[in-house]
C-alpha positions as a printed Julia matrix, in Angstrom:
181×3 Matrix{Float64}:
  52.21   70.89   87.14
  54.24   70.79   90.67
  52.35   71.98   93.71
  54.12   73.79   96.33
  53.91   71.38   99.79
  51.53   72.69  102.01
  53.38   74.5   105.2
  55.75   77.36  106.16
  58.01   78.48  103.65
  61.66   77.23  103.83
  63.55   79.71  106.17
  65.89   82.27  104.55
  69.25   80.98  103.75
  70.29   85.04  102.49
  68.58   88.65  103.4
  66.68   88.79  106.38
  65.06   86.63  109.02
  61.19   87.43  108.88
  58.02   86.14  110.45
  58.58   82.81  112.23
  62.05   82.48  111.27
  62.73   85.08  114.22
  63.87   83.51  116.89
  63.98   85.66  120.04
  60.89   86.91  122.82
  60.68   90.62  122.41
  61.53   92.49  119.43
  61.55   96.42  119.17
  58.55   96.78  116.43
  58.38  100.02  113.83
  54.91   99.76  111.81
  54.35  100.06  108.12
  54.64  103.86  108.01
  57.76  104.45  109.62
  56.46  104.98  113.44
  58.17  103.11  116.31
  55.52  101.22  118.31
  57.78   99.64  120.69
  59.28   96.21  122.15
  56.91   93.4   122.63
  56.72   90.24  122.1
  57.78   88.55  118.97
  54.53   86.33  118.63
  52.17   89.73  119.29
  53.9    91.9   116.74
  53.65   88.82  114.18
  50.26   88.63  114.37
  49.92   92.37  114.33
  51.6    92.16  110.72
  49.48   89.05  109.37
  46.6    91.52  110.38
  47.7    94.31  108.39
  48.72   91.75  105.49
  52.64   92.18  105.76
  55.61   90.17  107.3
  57.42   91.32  110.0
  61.37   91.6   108.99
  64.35   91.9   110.89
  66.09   95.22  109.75
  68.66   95.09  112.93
  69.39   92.0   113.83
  72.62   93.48  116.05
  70.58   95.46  118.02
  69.35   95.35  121.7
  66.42   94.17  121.1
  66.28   93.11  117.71
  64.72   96.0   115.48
  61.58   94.63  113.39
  59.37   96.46  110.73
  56.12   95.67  109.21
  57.31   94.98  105.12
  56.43   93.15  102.17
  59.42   90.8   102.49
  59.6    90.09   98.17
  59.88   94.45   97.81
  62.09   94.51  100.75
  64.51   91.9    99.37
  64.0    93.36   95.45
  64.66   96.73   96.81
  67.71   95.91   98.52
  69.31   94.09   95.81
  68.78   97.15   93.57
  70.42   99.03   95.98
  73.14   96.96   96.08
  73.65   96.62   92.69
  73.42  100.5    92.24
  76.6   100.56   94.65
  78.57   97.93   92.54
  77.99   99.96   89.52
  78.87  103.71   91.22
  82.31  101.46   92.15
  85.81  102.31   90.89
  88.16   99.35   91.01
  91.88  101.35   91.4
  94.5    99.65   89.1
  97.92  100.7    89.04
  99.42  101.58   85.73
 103.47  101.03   84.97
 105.27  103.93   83.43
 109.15  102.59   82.78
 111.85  105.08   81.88
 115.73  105.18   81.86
 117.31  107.34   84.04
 119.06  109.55   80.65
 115.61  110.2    78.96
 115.4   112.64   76.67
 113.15  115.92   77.03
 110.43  115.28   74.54
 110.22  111.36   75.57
 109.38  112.66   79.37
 106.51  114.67   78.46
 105.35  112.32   76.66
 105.41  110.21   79.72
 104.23  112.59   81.75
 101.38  113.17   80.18
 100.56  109.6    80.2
 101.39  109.46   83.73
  98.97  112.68   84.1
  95.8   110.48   82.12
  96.07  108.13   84.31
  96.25  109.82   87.21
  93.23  111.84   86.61
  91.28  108.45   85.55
  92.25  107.31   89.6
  94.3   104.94   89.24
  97.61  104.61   90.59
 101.13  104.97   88.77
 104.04  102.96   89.24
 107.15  104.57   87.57
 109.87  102.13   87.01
 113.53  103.37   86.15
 115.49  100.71   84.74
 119.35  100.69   85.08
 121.81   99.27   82.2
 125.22   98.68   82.75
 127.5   101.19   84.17
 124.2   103.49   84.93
 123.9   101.56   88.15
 126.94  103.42   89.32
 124.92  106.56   89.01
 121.5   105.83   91.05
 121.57  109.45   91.7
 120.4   110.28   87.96
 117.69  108.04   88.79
 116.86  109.79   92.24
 116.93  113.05   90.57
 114.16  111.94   87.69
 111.65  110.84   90.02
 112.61  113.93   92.23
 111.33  115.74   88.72
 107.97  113.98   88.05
 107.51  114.21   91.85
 107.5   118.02   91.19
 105.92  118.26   88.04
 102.9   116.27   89.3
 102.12  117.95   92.61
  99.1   119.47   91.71
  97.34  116.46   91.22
  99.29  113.35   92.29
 100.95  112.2    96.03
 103.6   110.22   96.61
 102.26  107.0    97.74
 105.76  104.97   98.01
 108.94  106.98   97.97
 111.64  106.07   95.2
 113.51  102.89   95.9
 115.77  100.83   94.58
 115.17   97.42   93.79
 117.47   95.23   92.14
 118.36   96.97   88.61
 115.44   98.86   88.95
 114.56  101.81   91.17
 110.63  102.12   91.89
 107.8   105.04   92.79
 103.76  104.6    93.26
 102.02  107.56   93.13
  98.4   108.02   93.7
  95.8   110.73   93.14
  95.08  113.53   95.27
  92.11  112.69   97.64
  89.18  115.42   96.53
């Protein structure tokens, strides 16, 4: 069996600074119950929280003076990884979904798009409609313009324009993006 080396702790490499690990003369103090007690010294409020049987933590580092609060470091820490973790999980990453059509599509194939574009839309992610020009249909970009001009009006009540329709090589290009709430 190992024994732990007799001595302070190893200072924090993540989280907080607590106990002797803070390193400036006055602190603004805040006691185990929520109550500000004021800015003293950083040695007197230590000792005030070996006392009581808790560490002294830095909660505001960036303040003027530094903010300190009388915590069980180990909950503190646990507490604040939960948290954390709680946001991670409540997170939606955005993707953005490709919808390609040809500028002649028929009337049943773009509803069917549309309603795809419409799933996805409502999931919050992003839409990318690609119109892909063959041949002599370059000559007529205005087809194209016209399209997107359509699913631009057919989606309004739940998607914004995010990058208006452009034309990029063969291919002329539109993002669209949910509604904010």
């Amino acid at each position: 069996m190992m024994r732990r080396p007799i001595g302070p702790a190893p200072q924090p490499l993540n989280g907080p600074r607590y106990n002797e690990w803070i390193n400036v003369p006055k602190v603004r103090v805040i006691d185990e119950n929520g109550e500000n007690i004021g800015v003293m010294y950083t040695r007197e409020a230590f000792a005030m929280a070996q006392e009581i049987g808790l560490d002294l933590v830095e909660v505001s580092p960036n303040a003027d003076p530094p903010v300190c609060k009388f915590l069980d470091v180990g909950k503190f820490k646990y507490e604040s990884q939960k948290k954390a973790a709680a946001a991670r999980k409540t997170q939606k990453v955005q993707e953005i979904k490709e919808i390609k059509m040809r500028p002649n599509i028929d009337d049943h194939d773009y509803e069917t798009k549309m309603k795809a574009v419409k799933k996805f839309i409502e999931e919050g992610d992003k839409v990318k409609l690609t119109l892909r020009f063959r041949g002599r249909e370059l000559a007529h970009g205005q087809l194209g313009l016209k399209l997107l001009e359509r699913v631009r009006d057919d989606s309004l009540d739940y998607a914004k324009i995010e990058q208006l329709p452009r034309m990029e090589g063969r291919q002329m290009l539109m993002i669209m993006a949910p509604k904010p709430v």
